[in-house]
C-alpha positions in Angstrom: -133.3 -3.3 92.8 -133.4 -1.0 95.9 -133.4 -1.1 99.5 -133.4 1.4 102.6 -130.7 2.0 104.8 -130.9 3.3 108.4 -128.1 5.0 109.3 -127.3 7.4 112.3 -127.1 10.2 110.0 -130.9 9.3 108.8 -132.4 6.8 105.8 -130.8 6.3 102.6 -132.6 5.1 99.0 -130.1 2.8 97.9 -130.1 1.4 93.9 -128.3 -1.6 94.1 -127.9 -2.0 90.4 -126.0 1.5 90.4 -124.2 1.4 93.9 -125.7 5.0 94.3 -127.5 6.4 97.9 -129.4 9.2 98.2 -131.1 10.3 101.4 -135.0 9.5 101.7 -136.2 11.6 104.8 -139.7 10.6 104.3 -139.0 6.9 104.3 -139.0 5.0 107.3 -138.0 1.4 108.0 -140.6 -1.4 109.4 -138.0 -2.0 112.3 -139.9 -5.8 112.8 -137.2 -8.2 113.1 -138.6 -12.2 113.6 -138.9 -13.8 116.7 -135.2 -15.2 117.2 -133.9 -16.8 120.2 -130.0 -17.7 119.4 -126.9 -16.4 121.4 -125.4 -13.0 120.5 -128.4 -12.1 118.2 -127.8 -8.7 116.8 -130.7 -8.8 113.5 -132.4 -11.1 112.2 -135.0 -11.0 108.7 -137.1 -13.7 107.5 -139.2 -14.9 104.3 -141.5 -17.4 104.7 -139.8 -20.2 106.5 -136.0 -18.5 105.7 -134.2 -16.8 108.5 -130.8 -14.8 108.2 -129.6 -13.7 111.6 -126.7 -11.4 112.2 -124.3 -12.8 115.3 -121.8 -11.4 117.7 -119.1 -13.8 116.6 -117.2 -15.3 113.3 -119.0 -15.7 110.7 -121.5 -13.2 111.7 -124.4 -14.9 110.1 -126.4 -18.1 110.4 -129.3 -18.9 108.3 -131.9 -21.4 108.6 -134.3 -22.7 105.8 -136.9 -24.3 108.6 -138.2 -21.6 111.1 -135.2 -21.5 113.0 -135.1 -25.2 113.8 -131.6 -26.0 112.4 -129.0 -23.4 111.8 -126.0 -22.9 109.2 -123.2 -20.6 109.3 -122.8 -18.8 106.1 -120.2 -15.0 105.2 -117.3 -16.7 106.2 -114.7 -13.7 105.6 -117.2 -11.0 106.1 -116.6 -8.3 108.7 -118.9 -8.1 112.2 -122.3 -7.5 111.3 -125.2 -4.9 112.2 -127.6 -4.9 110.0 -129.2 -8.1 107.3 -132.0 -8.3 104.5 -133.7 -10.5 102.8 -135.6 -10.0 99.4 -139.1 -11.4 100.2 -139.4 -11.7 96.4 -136.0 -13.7 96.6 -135.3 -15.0 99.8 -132.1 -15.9 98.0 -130.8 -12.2 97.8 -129.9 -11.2 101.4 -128.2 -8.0 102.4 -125.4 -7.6 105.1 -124.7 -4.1 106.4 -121.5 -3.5 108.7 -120.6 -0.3 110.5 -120.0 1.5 107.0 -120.6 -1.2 103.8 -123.4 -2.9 102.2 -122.6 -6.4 100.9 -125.1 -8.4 99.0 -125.7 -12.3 98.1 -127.7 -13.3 95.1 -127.1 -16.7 96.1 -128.1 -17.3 99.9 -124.8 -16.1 101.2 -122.4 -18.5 99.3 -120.4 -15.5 97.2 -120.8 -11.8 98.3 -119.7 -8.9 96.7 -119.0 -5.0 98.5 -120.8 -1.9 97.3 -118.0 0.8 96.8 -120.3 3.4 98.6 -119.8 4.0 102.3 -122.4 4.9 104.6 -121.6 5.5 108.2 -123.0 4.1 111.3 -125.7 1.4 109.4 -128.3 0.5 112.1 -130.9 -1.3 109.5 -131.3 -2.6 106.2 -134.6 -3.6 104.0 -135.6 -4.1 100.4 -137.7 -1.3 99.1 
C-alpha cells in the first residue's frame, strides 16, 4: 500500500507496508479536497458518501458516513492535524498527517498506529 506525501521540502512515495519514503519529484498531488462547510476546516477527503475532515480543535477529526449531514468525532489522542486520506478502495483506511508523522487507521479511525519515519512540514496526503 502506498500513498503521496506533500511536504514543504517537495512529494514523498511512501510504502506503508515498509514505513519507507522516498522523494517522487515527478508526482504531483490532485489537491481537490470535497466541498466542506464545518468550523475550523483544515482538510477534508471523501469516498463516496464518507467524509474525514481534519479540525482546528480536539480531536482533530470528524467523519461522517452521510455526505456531511451528521458528524462524529473520531483520533481522540492524536496530535493537531494538517493533512487526512482516505483509501477510495477502502474508505475504511484513512490517513492522518501532522506537522512531521503519518498515522494510519484500518478501521475508520477507531485504533491508529504511528509510522516511525518523520517527514517535515506535511501539507497533503493521498493514496497512490
Amino acid at each position: 500500500m502506498d500513498a503521496l506525501v506533500g511536504t514543504s521540502f517537495g512529494v514523498f512515495q511512501l510504502d506503508l507496508d515498509e514505513e519507507t519514503a522516498e522523494p517522487a519529484p515527478d508526482c504531483e498531488l490532485s489537491g481537490t479536497q470535497p466541498d466542506v462547510s464545518l468550523p475550523l476546516l483544515v482538510a477534508a477527503d471523501a469516498a463516496g458518501s464518507r467524509i474525514v475532515a481534519v479540525v482546528a480543535r480536539r480531536p482533530p477529526l470528524v467523519l461522517s458516513d452521510d455526505a456531511g449531514i451528521t458528524w462524529r468525532e473520531i483520533g481522540g489522542g492524536l496530535p493537531a492535524g494538517r493533512a487526512v486520506a482516505l483509501d477510495p478502495d477502502r474508505p475504511d483506511r484513512i490517513l492522518f498527517g501532522s506537522e512531521s508523522r503519518v498515522y494510519v487507521s484500518e478501521d475508520g479511525g477507531r485504533f491508529w498506529r504511528v509510522l516511525e519515519l518523520e517527514l517535515i512540514g506535511i501539507t497533503a496526503l493521498e493514496f497512490s
